[in-house]
C-alpha positions as CSV (number, residue, x, y, z in Angstrom):
1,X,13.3,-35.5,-40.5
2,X,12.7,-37.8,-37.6
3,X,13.2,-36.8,-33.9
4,X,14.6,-38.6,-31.2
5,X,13.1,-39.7,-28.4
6,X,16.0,-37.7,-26.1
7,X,15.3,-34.6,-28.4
8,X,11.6,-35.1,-28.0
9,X,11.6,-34.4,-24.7
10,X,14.0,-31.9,-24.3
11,X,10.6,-30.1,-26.6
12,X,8.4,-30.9,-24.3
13,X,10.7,-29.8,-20.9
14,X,11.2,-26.6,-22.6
15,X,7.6,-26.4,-23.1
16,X,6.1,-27.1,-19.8
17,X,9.0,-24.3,-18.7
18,X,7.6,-21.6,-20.8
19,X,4.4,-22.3,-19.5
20,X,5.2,-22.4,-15.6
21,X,7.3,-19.0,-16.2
22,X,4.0,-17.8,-18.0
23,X,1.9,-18.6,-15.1
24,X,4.6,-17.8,-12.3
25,X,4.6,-14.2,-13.8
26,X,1.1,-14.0,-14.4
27,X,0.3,-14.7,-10.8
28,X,2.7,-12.5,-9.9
29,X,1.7,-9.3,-12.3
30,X,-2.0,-9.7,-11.4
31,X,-0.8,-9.6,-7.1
32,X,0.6,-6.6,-8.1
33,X,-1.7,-5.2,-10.1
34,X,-4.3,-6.0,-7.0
35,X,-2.1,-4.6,-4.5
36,X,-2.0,-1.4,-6.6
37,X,-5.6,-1.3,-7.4
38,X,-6.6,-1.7,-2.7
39,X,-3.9,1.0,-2.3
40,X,-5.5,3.4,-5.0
41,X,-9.3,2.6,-3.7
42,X,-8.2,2.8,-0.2
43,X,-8.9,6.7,0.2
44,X,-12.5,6.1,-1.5
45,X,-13.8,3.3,0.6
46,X,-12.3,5.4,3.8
47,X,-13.9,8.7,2.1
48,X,-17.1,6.0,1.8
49,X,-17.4,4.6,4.9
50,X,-17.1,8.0,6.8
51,X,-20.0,9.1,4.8
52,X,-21.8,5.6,5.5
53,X,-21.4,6.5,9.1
54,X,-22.7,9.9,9.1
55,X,-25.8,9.2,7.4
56,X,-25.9,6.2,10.1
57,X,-25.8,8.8,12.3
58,X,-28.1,11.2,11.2
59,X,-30.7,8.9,10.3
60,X,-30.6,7.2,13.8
61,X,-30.6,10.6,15.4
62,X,-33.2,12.1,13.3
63,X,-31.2,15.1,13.3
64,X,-32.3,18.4,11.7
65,X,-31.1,19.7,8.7
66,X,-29.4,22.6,11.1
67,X,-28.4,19.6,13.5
68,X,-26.7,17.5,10.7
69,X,-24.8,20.8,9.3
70,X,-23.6,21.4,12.8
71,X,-22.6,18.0,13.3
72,X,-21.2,17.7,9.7
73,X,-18.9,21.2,10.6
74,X,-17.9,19.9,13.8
75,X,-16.5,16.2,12.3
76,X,-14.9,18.8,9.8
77,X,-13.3,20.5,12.4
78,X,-12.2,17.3,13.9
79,X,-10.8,16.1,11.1
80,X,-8.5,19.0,10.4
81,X,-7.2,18.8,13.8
82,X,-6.2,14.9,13.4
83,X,-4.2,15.8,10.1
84,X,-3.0,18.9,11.7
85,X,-1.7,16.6,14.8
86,X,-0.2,13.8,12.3
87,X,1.6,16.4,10.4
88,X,3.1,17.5,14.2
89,X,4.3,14.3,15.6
90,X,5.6,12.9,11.4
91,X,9.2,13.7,12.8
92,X,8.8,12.6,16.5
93,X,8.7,9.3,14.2
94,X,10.9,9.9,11.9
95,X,14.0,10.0,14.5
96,X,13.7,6.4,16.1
97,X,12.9,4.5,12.1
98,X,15.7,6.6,11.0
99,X,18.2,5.8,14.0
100,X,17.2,2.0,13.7
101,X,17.7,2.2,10.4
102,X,21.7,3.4,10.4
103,X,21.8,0.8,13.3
104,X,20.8,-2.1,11.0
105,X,22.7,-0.9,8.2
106,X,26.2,-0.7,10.6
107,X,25.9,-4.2,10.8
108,X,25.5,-4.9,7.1
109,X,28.4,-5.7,4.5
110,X,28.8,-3.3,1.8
111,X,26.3,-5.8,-0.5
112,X,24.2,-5.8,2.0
113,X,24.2,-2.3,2.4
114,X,23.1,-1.1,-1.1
115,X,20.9,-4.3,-0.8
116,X,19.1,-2.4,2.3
117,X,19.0,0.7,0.9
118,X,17.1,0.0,-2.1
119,X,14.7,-1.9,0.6
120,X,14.3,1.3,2.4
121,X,14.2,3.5,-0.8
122,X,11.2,1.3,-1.8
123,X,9.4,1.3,1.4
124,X,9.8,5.0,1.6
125,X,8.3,5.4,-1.7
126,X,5.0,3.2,-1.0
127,X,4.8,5.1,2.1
128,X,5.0,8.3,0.4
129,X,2.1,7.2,-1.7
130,X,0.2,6.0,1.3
131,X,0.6,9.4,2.9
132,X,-0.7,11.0,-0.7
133,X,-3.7,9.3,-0.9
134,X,-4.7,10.7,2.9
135,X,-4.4,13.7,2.6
């Protein structure tokens, strides 16, 4: 059975294709996978670097041990009342992203439209998870 020269290298156009698809979805998978893993470690490094500080801090200071659980208690305290704030003003954002949102989608086709709500639907989601690892 002898091949073509034409037949050849439709073979070897279907292999270099197979391979660029292998490394175009690679590439992609492993930017996802990567985007996945900064959100997920996100929270620890923040949770790490405020801990980095402290000792910073207390080292610098020299504080006590009833200095540093004073200051420790107060940065506590602090810190409740930032997430406690947050949580207050979540809807005083939520009204303008929600109003330019049914502005943008009144100008949309009925494509467009399910096309922008999936958008949305996915950007609500990430923020959701965003919002998770906070707290």
């Amino acid at each position: 059975m002898t091949l073509t020269g034409q037949t050849r290298m439709k073979i070897w156009l279907v292999l270099v294709a197979v391979f660029v698809l292998g490394a175009v979805t690679g590439a992609a998978l492993t930017g996802l996978y990567r985007s996945r893993a900064s959100n997920a470690s996100g929270r620890d490094s923040r949770e790490r670097a405020m801990k980095e500080r402290f000792e910073k801090m207390r080292l610098e200071l020299n504080l006590s041990d009833q200095q540093t659980q004073q200051v420790r208690a107060i940065l506590d305290e602090t810190r409740n009342q930032y997430r406690t704030l947050r949580e207050e003003l979540r809807p005083r954002f939520e009204e303008p992203r929600l109003k330019a949102r049914a502005k943008i989608r009144a100008l949309l086709d009925a494509d467009q439209q399910k096309k922008f709500d999936a958008m949305v639907a996915q950007q609500d989601a990430e923020h959701n998870e965003e919002e998770k690892s906070r707290r």
